[in-house]
C-alpha positions as CSV (number, residue, x, y, z in Angstrom):
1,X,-14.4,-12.9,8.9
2,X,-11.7,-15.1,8.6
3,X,-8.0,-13.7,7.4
4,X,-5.0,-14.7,6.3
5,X,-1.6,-13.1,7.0
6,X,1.0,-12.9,4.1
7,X,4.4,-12.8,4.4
8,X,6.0,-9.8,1.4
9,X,10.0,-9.0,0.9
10,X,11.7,-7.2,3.6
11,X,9.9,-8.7,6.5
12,X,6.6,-7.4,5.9
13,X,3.5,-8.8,6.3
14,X,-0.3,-8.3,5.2
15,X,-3.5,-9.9,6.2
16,X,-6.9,-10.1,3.6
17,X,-9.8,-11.5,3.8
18,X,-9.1,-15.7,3.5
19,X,-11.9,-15.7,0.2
20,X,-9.4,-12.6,-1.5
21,X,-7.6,-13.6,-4.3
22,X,-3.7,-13.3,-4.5
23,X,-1.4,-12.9,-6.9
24,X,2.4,-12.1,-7.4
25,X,3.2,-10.3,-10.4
26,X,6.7,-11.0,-11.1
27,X,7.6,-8.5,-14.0
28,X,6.7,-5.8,-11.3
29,X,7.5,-7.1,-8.0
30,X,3.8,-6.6,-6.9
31,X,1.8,-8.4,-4.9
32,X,-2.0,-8.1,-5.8
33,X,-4.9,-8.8,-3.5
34,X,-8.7,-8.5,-4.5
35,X,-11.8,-9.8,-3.5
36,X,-13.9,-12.2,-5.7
37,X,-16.8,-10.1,-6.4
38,X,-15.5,-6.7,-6.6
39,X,-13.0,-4.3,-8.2
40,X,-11.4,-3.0,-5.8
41,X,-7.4,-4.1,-6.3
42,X,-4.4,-3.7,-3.7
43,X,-0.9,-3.7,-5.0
44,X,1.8,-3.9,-2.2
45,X,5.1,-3.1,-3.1
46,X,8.2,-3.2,-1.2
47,X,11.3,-1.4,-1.0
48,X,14.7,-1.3,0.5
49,X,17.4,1.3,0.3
50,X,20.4,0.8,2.5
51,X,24.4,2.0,2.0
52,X,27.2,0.3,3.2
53,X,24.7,-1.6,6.0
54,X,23.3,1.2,6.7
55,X,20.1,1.4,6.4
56,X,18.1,4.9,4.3
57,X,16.7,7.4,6.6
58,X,12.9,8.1,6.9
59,X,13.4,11.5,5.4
60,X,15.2,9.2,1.7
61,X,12.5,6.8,1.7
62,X,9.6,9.5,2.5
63,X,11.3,11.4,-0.8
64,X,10.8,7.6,-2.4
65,X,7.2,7.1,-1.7
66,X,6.1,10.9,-2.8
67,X,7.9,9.9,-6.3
68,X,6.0,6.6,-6.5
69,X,2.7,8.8,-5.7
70,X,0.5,9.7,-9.1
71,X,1.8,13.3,-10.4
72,X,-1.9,15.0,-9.4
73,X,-2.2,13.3,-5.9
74,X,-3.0,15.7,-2.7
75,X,-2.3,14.6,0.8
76,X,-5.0,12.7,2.6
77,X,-4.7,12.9,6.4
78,X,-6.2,10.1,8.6
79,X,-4.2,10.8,11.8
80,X,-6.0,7.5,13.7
81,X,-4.4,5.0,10.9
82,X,-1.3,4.2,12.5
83,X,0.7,0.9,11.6
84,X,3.2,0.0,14.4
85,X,6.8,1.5,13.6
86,X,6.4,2.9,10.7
87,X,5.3,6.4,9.5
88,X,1.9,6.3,7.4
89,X,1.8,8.7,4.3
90,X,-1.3,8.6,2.3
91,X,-1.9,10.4,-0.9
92,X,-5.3,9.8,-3.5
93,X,-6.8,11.0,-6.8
94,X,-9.5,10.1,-8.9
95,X,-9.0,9.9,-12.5
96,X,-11.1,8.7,-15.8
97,X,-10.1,5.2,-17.8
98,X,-12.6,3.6,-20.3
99,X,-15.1,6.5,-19.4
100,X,-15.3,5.1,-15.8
101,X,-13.9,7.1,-12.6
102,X,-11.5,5.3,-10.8
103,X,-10.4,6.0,-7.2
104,X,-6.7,5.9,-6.4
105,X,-5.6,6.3,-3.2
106,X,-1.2,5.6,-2.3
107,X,0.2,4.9,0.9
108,X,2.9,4.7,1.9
109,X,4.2,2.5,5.6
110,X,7.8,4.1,5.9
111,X,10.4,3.1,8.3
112,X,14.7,3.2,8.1
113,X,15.3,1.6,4.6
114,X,11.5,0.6,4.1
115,X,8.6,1.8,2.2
116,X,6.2,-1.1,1.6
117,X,3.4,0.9,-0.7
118,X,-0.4,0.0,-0.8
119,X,-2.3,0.9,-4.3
120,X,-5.6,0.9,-3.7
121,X,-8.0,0.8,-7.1
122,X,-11.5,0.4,-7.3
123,X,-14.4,2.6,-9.1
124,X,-16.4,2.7,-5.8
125,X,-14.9,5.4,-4.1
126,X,-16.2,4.5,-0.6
127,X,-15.1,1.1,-0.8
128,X,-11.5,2.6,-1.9
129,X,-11.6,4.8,1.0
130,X,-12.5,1.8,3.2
131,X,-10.1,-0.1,2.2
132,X,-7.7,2.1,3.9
133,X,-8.5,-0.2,7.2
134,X,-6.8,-2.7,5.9
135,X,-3.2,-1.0,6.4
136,X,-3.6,-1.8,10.6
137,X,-3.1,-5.1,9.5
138,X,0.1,-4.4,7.9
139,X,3.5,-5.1,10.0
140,X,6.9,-6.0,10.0
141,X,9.1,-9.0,11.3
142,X,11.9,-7.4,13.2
């Protein structure tokens, strides 16, 4: 399968699937990635926090990703997802909209002064939870 790398704010990057479809949604600072034939939805959003140069520690942006996480949200532990340099925090729910179950699952890639957060949506809950594979393919330009 061919894929193609993206570059986000704050020297991340992401790589999809070359067929995905992406967008930038500007009133949120999101960037949106999903697949043609499907509706499973990533939203990658990034942060930075730094004072006087210096740049937040991973305990202040950890605190930042657990407030971005929805309210009713438990703690999903896949210790073998690791992305390089960063600590991975992944919380999911499933809630109801238009009488369908949706699956939600957060993460969160945190390192000094960074969170980039990955939304994952989708009313396939496998394919949700799959999904989670693409955040190996996540990095950062140091």
């Amino acid at each position: 399968m061919k894929m193609q790398r993206y570059r986000l704010p704050f020297q991340w990057t992401a790589a999809f699937p070359a067929d995905w479809i992406h967008e930038y949604d500007a009133e949120s600072d999101q960037n949106l990635f999903y697949p043609p034939d499907s509706d499973l939805t990533f939203r990658l959003t990034a942060f930075h926090a730094e004072k006087a140069g210096v740049p937040a520690p991973e305990p202040v942006m950890e605190t930042v990703f657990a407030k971005s996480a929805p309210e009713n949200s438990t703690v999903i532990d896949i210790p073998e997802l690791v992305v390089p340099g960063c600590t991975v925090l992944i919380r999911g729910c499933n809630y109801e909209e238009d009488g369908q179950t949706v699956a939600h699952i957060c993460a969160g890639c945190i390192c000094e002064g960074n969170l980039l957060t990955v939304n994952i949506f989708g009313t396939d809950a496998k394919q949700v939870y799959e999904g989670l594979a693409y955040l190996t393919l996540i990095g950062r330009e140091i």
